[in-house]
Jmol script that loads the backbone (N, CA, C; Angstrom):
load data "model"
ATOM      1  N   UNK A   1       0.839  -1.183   0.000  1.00  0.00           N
ATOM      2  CA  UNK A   1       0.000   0.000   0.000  1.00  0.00           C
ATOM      3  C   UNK A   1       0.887   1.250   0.000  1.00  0.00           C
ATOM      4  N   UNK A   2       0.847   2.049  -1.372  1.00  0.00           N
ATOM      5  CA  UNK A   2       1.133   3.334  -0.903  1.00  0.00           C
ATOM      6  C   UNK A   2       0.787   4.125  -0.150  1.00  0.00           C
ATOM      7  N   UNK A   3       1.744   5.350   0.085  1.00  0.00           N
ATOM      8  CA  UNK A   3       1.310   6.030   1.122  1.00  0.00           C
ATOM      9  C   UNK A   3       1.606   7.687   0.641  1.00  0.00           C
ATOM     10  N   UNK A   4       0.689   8.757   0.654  1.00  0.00           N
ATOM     11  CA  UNK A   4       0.760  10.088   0.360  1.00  0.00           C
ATOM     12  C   UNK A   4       1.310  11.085   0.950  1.00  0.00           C
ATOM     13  N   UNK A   5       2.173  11.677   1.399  1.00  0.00           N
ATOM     14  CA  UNK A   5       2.945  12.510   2.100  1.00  0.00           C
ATOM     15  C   UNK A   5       2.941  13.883   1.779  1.00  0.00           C
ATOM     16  N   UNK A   6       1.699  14.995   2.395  1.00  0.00           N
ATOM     17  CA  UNK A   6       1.846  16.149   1.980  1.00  0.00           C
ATOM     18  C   UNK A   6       3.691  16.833   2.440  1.00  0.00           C
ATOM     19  N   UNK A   7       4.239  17.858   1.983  1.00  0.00           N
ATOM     20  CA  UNK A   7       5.147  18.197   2.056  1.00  0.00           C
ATOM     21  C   UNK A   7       4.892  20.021   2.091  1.00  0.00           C
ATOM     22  N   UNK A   8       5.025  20.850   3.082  1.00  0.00           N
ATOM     23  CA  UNK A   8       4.750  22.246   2.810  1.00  0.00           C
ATOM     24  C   UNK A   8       6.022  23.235   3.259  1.00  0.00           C
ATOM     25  N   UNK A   9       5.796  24.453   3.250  1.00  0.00           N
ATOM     26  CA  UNK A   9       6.855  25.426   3.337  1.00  0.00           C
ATOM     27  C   UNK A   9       8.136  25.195   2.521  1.00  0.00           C
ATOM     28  N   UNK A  10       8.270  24.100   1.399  1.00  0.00           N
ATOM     29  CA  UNK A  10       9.359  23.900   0.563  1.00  0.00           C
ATOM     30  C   UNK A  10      10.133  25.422   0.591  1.00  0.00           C
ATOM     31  N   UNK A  11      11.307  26.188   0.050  1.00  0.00           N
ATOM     32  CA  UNK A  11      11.729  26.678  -0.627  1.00  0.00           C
ATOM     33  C   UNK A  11      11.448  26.639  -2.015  1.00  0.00           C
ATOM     34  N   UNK A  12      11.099  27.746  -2.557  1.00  0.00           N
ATOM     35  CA  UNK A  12      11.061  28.068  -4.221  1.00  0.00           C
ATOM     36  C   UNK A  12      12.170  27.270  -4.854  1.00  0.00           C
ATOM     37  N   UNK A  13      13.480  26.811  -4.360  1.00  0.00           N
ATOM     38  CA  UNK A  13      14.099  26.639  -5.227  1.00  0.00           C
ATOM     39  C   UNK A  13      14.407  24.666  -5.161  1.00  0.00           C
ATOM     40  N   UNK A  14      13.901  24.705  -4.094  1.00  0.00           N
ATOM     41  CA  UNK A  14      13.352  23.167  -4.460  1.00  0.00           C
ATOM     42  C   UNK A  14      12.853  22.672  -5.260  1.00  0.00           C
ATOM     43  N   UNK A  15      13.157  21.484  -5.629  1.00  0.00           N
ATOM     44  CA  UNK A  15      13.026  20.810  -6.810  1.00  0.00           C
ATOM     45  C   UNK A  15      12.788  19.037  -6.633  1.00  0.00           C
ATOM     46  N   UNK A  16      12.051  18.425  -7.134  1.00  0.00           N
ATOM     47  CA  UNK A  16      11.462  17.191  -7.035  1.00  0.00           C
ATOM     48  C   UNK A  16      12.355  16.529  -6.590  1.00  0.00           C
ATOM     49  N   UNK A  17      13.924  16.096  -7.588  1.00  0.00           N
ATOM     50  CA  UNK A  17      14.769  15.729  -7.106  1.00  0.00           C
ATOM     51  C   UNK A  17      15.504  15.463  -5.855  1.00  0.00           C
ATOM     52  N   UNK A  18      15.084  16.894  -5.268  1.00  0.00           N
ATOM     53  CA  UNK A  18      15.609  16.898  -4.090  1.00  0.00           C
ATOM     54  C   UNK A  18      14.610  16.499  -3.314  1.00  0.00           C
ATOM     55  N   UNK A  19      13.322  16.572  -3.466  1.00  0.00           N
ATOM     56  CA  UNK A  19      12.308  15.883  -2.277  1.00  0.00           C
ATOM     57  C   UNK A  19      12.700  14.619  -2.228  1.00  0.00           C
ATOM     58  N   UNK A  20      12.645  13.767  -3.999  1.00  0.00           N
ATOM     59  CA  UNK A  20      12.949  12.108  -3.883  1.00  0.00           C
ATOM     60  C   UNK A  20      14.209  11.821  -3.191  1.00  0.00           C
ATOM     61  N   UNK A  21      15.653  12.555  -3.215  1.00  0.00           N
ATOM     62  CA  UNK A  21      16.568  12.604  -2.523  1.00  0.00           C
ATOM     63  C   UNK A  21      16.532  12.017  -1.037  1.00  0.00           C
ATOM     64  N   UNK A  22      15.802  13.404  -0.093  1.00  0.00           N
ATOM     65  CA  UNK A  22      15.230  13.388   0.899  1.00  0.00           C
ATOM     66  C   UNK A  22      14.755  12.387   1.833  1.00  0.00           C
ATOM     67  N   UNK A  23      13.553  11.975   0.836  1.00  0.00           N
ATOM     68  CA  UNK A  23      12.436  11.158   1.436  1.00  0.00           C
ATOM     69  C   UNK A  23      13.468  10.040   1.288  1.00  0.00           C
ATOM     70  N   UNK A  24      13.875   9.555   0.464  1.00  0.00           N
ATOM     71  CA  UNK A  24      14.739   8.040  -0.129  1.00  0.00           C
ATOM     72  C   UNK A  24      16.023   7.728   1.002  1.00  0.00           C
ATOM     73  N   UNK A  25      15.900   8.594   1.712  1.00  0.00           N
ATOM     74  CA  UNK A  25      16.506   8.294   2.861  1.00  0.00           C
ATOM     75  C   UNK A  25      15.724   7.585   4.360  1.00  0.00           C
ATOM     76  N   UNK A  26      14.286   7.038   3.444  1.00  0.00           N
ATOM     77  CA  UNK A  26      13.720   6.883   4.801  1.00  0.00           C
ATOM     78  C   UNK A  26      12.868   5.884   4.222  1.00  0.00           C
ATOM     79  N   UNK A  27      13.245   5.010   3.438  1.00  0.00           N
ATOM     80  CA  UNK A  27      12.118   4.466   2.363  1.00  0.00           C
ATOM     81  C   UNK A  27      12.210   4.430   0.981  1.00  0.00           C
ATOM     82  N   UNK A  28      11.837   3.266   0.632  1.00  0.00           N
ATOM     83  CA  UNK A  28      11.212   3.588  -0.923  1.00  0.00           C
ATOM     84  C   UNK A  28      10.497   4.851  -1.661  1.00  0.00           C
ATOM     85  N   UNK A  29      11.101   5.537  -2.498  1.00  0.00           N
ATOM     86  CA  UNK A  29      10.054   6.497  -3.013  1.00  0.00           C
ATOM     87  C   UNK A  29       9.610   6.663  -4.414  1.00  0.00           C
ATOM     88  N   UNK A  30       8.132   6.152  -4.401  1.00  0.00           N
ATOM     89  CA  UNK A  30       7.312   6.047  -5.860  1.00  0.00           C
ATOM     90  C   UNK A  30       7.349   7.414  -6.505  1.00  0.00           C
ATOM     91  N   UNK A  31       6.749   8.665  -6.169  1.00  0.00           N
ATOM     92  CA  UNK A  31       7.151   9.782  -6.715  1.00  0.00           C
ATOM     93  C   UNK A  31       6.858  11.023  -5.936  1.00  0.00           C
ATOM     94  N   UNK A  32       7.796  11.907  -6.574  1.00  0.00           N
ATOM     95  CA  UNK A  32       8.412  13.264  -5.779  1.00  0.00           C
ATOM     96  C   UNK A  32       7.571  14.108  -6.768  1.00  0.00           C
ATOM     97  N   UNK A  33       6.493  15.168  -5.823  1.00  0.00           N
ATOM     98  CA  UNK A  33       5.919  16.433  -7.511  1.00  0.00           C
ATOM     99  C   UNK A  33       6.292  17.711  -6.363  1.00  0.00           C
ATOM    100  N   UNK A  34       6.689  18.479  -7.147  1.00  0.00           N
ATOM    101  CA  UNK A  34       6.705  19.628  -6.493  1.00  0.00           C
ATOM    102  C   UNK A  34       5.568  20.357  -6.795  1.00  0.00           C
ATOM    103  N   UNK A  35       4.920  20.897  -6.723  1.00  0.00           N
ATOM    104  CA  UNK A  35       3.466  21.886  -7.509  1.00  0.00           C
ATOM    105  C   UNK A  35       4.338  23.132  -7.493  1.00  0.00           C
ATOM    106  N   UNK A  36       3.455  23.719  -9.067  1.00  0.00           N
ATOM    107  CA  UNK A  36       4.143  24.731  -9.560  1.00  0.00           C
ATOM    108  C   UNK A  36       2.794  25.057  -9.945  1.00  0.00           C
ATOM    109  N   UNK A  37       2.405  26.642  -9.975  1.00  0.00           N
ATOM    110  CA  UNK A  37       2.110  27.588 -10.735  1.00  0.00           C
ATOM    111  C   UNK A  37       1.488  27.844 -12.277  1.00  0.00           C
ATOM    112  N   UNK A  38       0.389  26.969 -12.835  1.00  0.00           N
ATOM    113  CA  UNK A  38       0.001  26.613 -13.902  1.00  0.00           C
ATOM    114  C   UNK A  38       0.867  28.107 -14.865  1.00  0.00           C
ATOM    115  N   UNK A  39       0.785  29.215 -14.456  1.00  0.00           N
ATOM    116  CA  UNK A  39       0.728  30.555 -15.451  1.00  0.00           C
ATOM    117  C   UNK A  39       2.147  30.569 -15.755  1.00  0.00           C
ATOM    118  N   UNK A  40       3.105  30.759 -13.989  1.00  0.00           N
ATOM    119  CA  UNK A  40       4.444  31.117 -14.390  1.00  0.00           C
ATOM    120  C   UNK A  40       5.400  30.056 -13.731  1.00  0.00           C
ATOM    121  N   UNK A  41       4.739  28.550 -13.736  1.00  0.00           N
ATOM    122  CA  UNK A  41       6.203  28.003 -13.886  1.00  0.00           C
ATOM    123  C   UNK A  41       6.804  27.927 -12.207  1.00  0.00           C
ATOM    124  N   UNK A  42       6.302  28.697 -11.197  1.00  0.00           N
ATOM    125  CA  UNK A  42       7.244  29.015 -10.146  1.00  0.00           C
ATOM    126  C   UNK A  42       7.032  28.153  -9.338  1.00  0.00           C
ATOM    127  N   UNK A  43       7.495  27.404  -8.128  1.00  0.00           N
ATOM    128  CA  UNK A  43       7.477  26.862  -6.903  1.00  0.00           C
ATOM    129  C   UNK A  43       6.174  27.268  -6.258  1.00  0.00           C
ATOM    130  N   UNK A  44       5.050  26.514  -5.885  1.00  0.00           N
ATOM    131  CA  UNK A  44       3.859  27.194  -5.146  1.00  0.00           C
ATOM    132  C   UNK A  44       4.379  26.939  -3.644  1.00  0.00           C
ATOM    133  N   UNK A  45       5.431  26.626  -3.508  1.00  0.00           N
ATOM    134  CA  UNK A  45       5.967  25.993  -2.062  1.00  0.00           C
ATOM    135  C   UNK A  45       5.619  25.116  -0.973  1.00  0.00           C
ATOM    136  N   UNK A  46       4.709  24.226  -1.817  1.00  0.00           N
ATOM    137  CA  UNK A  46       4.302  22.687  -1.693  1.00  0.00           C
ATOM    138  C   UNK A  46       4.423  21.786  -2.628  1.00  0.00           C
ATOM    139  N   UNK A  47       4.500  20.088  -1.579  1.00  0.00           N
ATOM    140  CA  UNK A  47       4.549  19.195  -2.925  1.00  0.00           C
ATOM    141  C   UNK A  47       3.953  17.693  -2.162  1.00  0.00           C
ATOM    142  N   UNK A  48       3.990  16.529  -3.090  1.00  0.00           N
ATOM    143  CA  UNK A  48       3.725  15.823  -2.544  1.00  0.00           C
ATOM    144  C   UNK A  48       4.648  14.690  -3.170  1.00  0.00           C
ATOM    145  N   UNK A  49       4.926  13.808  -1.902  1.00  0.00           N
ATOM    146  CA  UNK A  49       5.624  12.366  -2.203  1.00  0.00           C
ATOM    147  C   UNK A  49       4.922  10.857  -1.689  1.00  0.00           C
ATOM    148  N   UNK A  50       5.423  10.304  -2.550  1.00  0.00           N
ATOM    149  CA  UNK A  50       4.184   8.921  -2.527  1.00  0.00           C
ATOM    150  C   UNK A  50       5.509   8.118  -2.105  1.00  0.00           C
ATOM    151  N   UNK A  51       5.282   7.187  -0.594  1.00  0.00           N
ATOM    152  CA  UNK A  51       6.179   6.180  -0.596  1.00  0.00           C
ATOM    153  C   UNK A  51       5.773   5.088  -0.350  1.00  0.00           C
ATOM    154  N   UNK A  52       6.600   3.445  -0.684  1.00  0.00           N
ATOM    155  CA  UNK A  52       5.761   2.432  -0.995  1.00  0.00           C
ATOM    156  C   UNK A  52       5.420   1.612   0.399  1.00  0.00           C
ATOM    157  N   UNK A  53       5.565   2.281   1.479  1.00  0.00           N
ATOM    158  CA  UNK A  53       4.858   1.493   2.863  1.00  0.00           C
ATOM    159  C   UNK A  53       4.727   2.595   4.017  1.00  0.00           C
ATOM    160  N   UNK A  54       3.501   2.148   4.654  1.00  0.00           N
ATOM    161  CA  UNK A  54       3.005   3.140   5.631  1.00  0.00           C
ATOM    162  C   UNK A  54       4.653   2.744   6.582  1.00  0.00           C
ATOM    163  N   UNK A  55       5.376   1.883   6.913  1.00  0.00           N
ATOM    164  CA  UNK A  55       6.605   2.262   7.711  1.00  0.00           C
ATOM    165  C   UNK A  55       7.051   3.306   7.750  1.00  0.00           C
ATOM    166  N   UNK A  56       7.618   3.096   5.880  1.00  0.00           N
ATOM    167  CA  UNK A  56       8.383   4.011   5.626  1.00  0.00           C
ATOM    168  C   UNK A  56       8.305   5.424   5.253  1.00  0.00           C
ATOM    169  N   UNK A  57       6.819   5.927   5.025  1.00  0.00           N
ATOM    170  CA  UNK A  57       6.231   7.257   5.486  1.00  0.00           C
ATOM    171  C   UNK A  57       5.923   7.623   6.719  1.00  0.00           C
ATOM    172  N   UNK A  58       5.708   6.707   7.888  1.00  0.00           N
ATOM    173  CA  UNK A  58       5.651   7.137   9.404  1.00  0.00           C
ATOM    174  C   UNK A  58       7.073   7.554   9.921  1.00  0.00           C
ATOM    175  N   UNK A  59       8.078   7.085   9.328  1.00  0.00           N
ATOM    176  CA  UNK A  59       9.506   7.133   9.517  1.00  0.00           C
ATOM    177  C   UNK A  59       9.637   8.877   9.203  1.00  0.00           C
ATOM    178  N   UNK A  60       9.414   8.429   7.736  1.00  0.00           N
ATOM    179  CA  UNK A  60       9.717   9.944   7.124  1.00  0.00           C
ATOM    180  C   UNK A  60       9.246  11.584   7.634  1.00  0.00           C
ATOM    181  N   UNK A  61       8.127  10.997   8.229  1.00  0.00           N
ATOM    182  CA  UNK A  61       7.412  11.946   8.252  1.00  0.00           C
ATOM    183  C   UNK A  61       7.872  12.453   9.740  1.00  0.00           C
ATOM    184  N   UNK A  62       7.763  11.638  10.620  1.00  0.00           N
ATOM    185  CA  UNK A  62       8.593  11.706  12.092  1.00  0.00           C
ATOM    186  C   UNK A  62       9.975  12.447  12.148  1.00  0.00           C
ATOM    187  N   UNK A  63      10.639  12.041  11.203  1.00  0.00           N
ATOM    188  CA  UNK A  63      12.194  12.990  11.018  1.00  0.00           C
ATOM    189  C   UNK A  63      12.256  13.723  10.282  1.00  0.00           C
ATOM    190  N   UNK A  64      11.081  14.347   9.333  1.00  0.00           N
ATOM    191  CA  UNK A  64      11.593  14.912   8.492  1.00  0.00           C
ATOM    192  C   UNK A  64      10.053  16.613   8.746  1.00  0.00           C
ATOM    193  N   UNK A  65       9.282  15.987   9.618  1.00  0.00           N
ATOM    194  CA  UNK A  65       8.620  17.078   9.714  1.00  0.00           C
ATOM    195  C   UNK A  65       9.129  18.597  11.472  1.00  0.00           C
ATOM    196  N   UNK A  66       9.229  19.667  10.592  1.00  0.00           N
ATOM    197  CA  UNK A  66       9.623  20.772  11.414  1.00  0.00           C
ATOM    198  C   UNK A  66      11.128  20.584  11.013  1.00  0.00           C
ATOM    199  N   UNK A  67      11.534  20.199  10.445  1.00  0.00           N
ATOM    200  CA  UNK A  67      13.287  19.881  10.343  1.00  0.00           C
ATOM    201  C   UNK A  67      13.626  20.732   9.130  1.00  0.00           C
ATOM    202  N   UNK A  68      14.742  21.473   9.117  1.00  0.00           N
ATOM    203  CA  UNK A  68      15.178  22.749   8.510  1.00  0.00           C
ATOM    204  C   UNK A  68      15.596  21.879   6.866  1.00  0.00           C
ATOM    205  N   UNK A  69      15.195  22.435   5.663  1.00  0.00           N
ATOM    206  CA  UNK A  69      15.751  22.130   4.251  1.00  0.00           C
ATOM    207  C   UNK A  69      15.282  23.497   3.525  1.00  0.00           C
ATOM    208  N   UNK A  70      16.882  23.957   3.246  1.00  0.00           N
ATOM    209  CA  UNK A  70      17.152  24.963   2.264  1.00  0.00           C
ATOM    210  C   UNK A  70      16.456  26.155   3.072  1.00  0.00           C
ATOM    211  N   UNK A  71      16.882  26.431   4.361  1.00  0.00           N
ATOM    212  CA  UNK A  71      16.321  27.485   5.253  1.00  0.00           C
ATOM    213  C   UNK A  71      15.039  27.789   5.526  1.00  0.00           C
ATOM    214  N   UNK A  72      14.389  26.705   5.006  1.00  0.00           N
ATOM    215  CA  UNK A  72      12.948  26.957   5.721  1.00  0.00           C
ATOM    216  C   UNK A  72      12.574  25.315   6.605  1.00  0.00           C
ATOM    217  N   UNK A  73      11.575  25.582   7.737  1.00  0.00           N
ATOM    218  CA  UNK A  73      11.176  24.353   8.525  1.00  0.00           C
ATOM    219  C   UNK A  73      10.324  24.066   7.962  1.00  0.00           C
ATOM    220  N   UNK A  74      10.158  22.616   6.982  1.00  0.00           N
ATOM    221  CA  UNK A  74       9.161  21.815   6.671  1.00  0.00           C
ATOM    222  C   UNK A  74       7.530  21.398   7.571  1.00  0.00           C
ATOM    223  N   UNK A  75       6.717  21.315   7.053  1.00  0.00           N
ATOM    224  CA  UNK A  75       5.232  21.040   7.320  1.00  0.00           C
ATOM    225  C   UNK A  75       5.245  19.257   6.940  1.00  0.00           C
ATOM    226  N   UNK A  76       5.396  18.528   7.211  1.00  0.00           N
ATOM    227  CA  UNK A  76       5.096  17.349   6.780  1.00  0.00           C
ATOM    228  C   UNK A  76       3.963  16.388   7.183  1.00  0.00           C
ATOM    229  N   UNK A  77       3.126  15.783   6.775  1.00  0.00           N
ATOM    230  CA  UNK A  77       2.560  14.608   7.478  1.00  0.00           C
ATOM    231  C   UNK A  77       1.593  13.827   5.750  1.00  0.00           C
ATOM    232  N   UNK A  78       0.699  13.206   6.837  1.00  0.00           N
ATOM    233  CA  UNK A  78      -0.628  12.567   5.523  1.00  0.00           C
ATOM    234  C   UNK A  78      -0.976  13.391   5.033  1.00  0.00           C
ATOM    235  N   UNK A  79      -0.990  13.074   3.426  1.00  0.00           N
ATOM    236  CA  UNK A  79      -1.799  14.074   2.651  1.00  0.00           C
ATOM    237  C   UNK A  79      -3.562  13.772   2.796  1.00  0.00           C
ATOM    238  N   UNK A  80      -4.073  14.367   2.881  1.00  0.00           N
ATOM    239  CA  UNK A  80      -6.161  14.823   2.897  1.00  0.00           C
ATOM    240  C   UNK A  80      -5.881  14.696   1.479  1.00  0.00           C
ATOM    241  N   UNK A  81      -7.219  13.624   1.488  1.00  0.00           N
ATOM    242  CA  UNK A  81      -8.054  13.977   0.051  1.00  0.00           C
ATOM    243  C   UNK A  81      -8.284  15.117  -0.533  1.00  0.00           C
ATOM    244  N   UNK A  82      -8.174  15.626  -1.251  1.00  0.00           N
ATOM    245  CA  UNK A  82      -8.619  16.788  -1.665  1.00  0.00           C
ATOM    246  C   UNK A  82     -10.188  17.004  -1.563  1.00  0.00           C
ATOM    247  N   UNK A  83     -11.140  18.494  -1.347  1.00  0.00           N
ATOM    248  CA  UNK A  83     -12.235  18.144  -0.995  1.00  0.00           C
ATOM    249  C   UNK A  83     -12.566  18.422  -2.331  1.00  0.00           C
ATOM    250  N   UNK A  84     -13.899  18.219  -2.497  1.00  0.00           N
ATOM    251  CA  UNK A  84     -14.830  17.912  -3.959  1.00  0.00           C
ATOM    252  C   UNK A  84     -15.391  19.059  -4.076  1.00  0.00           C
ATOM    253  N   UNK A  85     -15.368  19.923  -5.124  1.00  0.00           N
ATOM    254  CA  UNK A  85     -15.790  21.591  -5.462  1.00  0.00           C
ATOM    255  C   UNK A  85     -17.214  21.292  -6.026  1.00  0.00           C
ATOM    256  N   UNK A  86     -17.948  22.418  -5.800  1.00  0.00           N
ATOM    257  CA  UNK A  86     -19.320  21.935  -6.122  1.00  0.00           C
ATOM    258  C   UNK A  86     -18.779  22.163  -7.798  1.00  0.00           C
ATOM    259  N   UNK A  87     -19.377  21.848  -8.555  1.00  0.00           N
ATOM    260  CA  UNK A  87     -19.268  22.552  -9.920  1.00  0.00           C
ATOM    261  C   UNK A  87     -20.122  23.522 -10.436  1.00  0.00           C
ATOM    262  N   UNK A  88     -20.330  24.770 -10.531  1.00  0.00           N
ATOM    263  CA  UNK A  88     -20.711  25.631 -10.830  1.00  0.00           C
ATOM    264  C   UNK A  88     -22.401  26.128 -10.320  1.00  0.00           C
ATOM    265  N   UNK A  89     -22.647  27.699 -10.474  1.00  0.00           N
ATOM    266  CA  UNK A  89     -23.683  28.068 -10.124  1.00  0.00           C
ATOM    267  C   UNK A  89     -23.845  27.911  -8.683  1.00  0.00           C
ATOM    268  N   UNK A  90     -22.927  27.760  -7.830  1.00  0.00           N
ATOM    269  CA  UNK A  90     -22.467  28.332  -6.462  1.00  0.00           C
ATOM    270  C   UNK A  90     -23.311  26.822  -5.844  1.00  0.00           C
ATOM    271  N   UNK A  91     -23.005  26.162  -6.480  1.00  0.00           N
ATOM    272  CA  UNK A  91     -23.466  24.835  -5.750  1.00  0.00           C
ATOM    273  C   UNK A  91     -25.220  24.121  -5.925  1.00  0.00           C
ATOM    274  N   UNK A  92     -25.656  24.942  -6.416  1.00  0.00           N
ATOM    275  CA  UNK A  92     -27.175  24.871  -6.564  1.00  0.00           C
ATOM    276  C   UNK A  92     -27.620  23.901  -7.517  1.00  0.00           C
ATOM    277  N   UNK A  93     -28.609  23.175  -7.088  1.00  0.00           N
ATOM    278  CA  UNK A  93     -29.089  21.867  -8.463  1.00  0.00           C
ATOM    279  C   UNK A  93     -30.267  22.533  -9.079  1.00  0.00           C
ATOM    280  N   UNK A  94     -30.361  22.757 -10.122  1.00  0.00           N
ATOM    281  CA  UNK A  94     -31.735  23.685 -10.528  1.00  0.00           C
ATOM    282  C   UNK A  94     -32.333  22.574 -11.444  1.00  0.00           C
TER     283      UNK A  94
END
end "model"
wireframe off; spacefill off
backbone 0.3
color backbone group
């Protein structure tokens, strides 16, 4: 069972690489996204990493959350589902 690992307060100049880096010190890691900025491309200064056992994301997440990378203290834990947007007309079924 994979496991979802929100990742926050990145540095802008972080880069996926370096999350899979990171995390791969604590586990298997399926994949590293940094989220970027549909318009310009930039660091939104979150990301998420998928690793391949709840161990080895309880691990990760234990040492690696509040812990200083590239001068800022990381946010780490389970990523939340994302919630479900109504789709249009402010939610209303007409």
């Amino acid at each position: 069972m994979t496991v979802s690992i929100y990742v926050g307060n990145l540095s802008f100049s972080t880069e996926q690489s370096d999350l899979h880096t990171l995390f791969g010190n604590y586990g298997e890691v399926i994949s590293a996204n940094v989220i970027s900025d549909r318009e310009t491309g930039q660091s939104r200064g979150f990301g998420f990493v998928e690793m391949s056992s709840e161990t080895a994301a309880n691990t990760a997440i234990s040492a690696l959350n509040g812990s200083e990378c590239d001068g800022r203290n990381l946010k780490v834990n389970v990523s939340q589902p994302k919630p479900q947007r109504n789709q249009g007309y402010g939610g209303r079924r007409y």
